[in-house]
N, C-alpha and C positions, 0 to 999 in steps of 0.2 A: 636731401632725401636719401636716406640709405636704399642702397643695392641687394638683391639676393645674391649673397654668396660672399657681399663684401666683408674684411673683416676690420674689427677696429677696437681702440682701447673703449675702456667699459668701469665708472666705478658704481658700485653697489650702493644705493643711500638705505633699504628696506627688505622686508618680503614682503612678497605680494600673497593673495588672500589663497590661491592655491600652492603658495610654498616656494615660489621661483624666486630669486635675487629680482629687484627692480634699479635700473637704473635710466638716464638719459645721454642722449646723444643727439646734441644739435637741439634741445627740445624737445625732441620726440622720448616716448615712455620705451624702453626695452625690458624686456622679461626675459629672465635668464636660469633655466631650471640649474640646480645644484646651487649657483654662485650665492653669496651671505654678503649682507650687511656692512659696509667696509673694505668691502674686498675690491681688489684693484685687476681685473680680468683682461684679454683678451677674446672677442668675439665672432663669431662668424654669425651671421644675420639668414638665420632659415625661412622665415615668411615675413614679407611686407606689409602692411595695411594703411590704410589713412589716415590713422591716428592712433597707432601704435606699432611697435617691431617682435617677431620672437628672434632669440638668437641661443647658440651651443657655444659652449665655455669650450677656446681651445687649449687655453693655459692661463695658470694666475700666476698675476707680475706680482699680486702684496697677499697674503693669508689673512684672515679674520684671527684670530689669536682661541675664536672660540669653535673652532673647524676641529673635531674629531673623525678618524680611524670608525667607519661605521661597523656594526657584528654581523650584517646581515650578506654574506656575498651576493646578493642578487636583487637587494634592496632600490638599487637606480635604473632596474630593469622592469621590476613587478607591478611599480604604480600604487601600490599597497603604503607604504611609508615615503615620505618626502623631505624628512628632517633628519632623518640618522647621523647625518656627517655635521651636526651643532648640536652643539652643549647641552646638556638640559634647563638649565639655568635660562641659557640662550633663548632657548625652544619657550620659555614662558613668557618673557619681556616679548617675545615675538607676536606672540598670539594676543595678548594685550593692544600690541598694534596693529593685528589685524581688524580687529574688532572698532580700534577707531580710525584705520583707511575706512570701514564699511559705513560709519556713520557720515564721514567727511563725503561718502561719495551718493551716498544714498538718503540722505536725512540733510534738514534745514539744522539742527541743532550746532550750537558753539559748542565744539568737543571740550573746547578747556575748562567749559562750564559747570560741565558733565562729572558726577565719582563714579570713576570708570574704575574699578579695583585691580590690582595684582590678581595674576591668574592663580590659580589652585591648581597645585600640580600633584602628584607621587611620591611616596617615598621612594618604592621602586617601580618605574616607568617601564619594566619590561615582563612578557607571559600576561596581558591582562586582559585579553580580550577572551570571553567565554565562548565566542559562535565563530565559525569558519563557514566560507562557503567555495568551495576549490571547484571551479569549472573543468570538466575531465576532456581528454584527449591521448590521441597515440602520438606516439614520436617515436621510432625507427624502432616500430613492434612491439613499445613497453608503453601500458599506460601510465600518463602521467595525469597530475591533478594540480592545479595553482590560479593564479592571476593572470587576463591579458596585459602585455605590455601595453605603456602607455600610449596611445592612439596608435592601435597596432593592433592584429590579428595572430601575431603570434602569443601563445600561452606560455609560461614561463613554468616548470613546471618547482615545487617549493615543497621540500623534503622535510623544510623543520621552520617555522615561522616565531620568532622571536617576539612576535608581539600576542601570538598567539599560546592560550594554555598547553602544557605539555600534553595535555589528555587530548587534545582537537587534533593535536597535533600527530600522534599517537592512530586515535582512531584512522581518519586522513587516509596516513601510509597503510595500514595492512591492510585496508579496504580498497587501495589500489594494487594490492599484492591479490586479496581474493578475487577479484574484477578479473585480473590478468588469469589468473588458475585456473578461473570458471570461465573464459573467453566469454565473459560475457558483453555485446556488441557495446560500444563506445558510440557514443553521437558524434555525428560530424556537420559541424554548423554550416558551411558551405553546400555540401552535399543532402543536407539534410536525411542520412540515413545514421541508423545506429540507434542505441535507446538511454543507456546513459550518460546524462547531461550533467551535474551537477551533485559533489559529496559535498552532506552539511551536518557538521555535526556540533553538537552543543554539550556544553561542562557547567552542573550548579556547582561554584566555585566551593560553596559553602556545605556542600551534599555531599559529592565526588560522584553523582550519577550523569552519566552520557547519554544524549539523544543523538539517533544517525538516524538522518532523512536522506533517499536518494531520489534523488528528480530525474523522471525519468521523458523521453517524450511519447512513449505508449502506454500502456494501462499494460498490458504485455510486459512481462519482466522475464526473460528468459532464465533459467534454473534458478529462481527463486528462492525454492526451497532448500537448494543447496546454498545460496547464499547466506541464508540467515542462519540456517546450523552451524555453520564458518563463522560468522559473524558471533555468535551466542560462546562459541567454542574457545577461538581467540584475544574474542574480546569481553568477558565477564562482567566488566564494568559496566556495558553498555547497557541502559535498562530499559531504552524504547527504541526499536524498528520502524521504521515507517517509509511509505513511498510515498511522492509525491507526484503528480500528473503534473506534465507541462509541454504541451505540443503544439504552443504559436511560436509563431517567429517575434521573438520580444528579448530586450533585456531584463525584462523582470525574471528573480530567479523560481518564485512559486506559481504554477497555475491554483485552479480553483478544489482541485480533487487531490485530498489524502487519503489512504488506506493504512491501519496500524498492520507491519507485518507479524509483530513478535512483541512482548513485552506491554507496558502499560500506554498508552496513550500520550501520556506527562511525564517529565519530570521535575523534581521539587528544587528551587533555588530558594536561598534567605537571602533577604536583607532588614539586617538590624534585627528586628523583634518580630517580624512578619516575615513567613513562608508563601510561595508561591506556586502553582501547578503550570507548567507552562508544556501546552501543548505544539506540536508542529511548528505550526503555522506563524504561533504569537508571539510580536513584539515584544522585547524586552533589552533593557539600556545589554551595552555591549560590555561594560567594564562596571562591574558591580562594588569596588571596592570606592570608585570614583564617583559611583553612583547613589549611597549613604550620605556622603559630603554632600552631593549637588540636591541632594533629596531634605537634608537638614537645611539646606540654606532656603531653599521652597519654603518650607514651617517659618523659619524664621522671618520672610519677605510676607507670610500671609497673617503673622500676629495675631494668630486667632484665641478668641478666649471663651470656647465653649458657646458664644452665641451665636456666631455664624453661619449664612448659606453658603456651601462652596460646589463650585460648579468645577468640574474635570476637566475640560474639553482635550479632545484625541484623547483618551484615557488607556487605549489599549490594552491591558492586563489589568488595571486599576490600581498599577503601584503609587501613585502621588496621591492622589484620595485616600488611601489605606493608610497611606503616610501620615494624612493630613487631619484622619476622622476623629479621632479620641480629643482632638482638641476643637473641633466644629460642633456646630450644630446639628447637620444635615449638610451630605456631601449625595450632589447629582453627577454623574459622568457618564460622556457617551462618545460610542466609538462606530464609525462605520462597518469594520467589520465582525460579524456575528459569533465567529470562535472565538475573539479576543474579548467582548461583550461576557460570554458566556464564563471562560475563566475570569474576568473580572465579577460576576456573582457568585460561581463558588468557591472564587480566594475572601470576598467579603464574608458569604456563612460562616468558611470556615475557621475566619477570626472573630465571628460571633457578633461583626457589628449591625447594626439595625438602623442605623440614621446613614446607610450607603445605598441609594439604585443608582442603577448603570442602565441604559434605554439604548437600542441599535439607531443608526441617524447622527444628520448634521447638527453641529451644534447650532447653527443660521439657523434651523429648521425648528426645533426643540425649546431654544432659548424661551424666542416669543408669545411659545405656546404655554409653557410653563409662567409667563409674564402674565396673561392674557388670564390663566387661571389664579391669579394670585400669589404666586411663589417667584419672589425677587433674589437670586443671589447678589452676595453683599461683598464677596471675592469670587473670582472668574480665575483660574489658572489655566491655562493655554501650554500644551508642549507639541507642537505643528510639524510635523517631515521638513526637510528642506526646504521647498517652496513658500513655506510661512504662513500665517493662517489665510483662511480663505474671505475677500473682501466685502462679502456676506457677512462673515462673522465679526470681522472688524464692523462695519455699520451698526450690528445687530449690537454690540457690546458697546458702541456710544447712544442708544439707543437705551440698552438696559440700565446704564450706567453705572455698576457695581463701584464700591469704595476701591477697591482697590483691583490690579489687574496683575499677576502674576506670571513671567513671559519666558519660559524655559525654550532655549532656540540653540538648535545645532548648526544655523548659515547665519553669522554674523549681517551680511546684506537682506537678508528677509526681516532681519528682528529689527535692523536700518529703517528700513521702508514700512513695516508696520505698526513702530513705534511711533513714527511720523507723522502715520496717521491719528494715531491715537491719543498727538501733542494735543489735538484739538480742545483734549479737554482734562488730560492726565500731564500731569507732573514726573518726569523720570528721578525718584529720588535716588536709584541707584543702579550700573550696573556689573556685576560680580563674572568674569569671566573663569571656566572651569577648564582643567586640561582631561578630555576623557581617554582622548585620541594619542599616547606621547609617542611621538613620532612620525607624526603625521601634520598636515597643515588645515586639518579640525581643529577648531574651537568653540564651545558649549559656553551659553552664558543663560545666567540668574537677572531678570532685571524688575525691578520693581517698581511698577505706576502707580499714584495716588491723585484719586479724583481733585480738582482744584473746586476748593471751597466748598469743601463735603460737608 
């Protein structure tokens, strides 16, 4: 049994699902942040458990051949990216595996069974994320704005983020320069005084318009109005103002109350052939160029030919239905929350479709009620938060029994465990892993059920 503090030779057979080196020692599992696949390390064993180890790399005895020189100076501090220092190439065979550790550990299925596809990667893997959200803070009188480090309370503070658009990036800084100029108070999470918590700002990659939301945790915003005149002055691009209220002690970054300060309410993002209004608050995929692919491969998993019901569930904005309508029948989606609801009806008007509602509510909830009236969806697409859909829903969707079940999942262990469920009576013809995340140890996957003996 390993020791805390002991150290010892270590070699890599994998990564593990959040991005560490995996290897064994004596039998036991060690997770090893930084260290790759092949690599021949040296360890020092930071926490013990019962059936498994964490340990820090103190030096490598053999290199991966596929170890690069990462861009980001501060990259193994911020928690933000996990994979910089491997290949891209690397980064794709990886995620492929991450995807079948998840079934191996979470699902009855024989993986070799399984078309588990080559991941979908980038042309270019870096600036592609359109939304930032930089938690603010001081540091010796200057605000700063970035990520906590990993399990850590320190804030790193991140001047220029490489995985992020230059315009986020952009915004970010001189919103941390007018904060400073206008002394206007900083939150401070420990203490809980101060007022702003949180710069977030957003780029329609396709548009070049900017949304800056500041989360603040009073309704109170002290020199406001000189705020946003700075803001409109320096920043031109910028085409929506808004605050946002957020005054629990939580890690969620939005509370329930926004106010437009300046500018429109929205701003407009495309994808493909469809425009979008995305307000504040609403969901929308983080990498849009990645998000056309993962949206094509949706259509193509749903095979639809103009005769079909298709049901959205989490629909949030209503970008996959929108996706999906010209070739459906009648597309249903619903979202719990009521702003994302609302831009999902009028991004449907405004593309003129008429065989699209969107209804606020659980899909559990709705499903049956729509069943009970007579309207059976004949495809169900599902794209769930991390935690996977809800086991309501799964019940209700063997229940409903649609043809086919279409299963967009950003936790390869949730999509594990609800596919699993779902063996009962669906077939996994396939499943298509996506890279949204490059450089990160995210992986998005396409997987497609088909009823047995439809």
């Amino acid at each position: 049994m390993l020791q805390q503090g002991q150290q010892f030779p270590l070699t890599i057979k994998r990564l593990g699902i959040n991005g560490e080196g995996v290897g064994y020692f004596k039998k036991q599992v060690v997770f090893v942040p930084g260290a790759l696949p092949g690599e021949e390390v040296v360890v020092q064993a930071t926490n013990v458990y019962p059936t498994y180890a964490e340990g820090k790399m103190v030096r490598i005895r053999k290199r991966s051949p596929h170890r690069v020189k990462p861009l980001c100076p501060v990259y193994d501090r911020c928690g933000g990216c996990q994979l910089q220092h491997l290949d891209y190439n690397a980064q794709l065979e990886a995620k492929r595996d991450i995807v079948i550790q998840a079934l191996e550990r979470h699902s009855r299925f024989h993986v070799e069974e399984l078309d588990i596809r080559p991941t979908i990667g980038m042309d270019d893997p870096w600036h592609y994320r359109n939304k930032s959200q930089f938690q603010t803070g001081v540091k010796k009188g200057r605000v700063i704005a970035g990520l906590y480090s990993m399990n850590s309370h320190e804030l790193i503070d991140i001047d220029r983020c490489f995985i992020q658009h230059d315009a986020t990036n952009r915004v970010t800084t001189v919103v941390k320069t007018i904060l400073q100029h206008l002394r206007i108070p900083i939150y401070h999470e420990r203490k809980k005084t101060g007022v702003v918590r949180t710069i977030v700002a957003r780029v329609g990659f396709f548009t070049g318009d900017v949304q800056l939301v500041i989360v603040t945790a009073t309704k109170e915003l002290p020199r406001k109005d000189l705020f946003v005149a700075e803001v409109k002055r320096r920043l031109p691009e910028v085409k929506s103002i808004a605050q946002n209220i957020n005054g629990q002690k939580t890690s969620l970054i939005f509370g329930d109350e926004t106010i437009v300060l300046a500018g429109e309410p929205y701003i407009q993002e495309v994808l493909g052939d469809l425009s979008f209004e995305l307000s504040a608050r609403a969901f929308f995929q983080l990498n849009p160029i990645q998000t056309v692919k993962l949206y094509d491969e949706v259509k193509k998993a749903a095979a639809l030919t103009k005769n079909e019901r298709v049901v959205d569930a989490y629909c949030g904005v209503g970008t996959i239905g929108l996706w999906l309508a010209r070739e459906a029948k009648e597309v249903r989606g619903m979202d719990t929350i009521p702003e994302a609801i609302d831009d999902a009806r009028q991004n449907a008007e405004r593309h003129g479709f008429t065989n699209v509602t969107y209804a606020v509510g659980k899909a559990e909830v709705l499903l049956p009620k729509w069943v009970k009236e007579g309207w059976k969806p004949d495809v169900i697409v599902v794209d769930p938060p991390r935690t996977g859909c809800d086991n309501a829903l799964l019940k209700t969707m063997l229940q409903v029994k649609p043809k086919t079940v279409v299963y967009v999942s950003c936790n390869p262990s949730s999509l594990a465990r609800d596919i699993d469920t779902l063996a009962k009576q669906y077939c996994v013809e396939y499943i298509q892993p996506f890279d949204l995340f490059p450089h990160t140890a995210h992986v998005e996957s396409v997987a497609k059920l088909v009823r047995r003996g439809k």
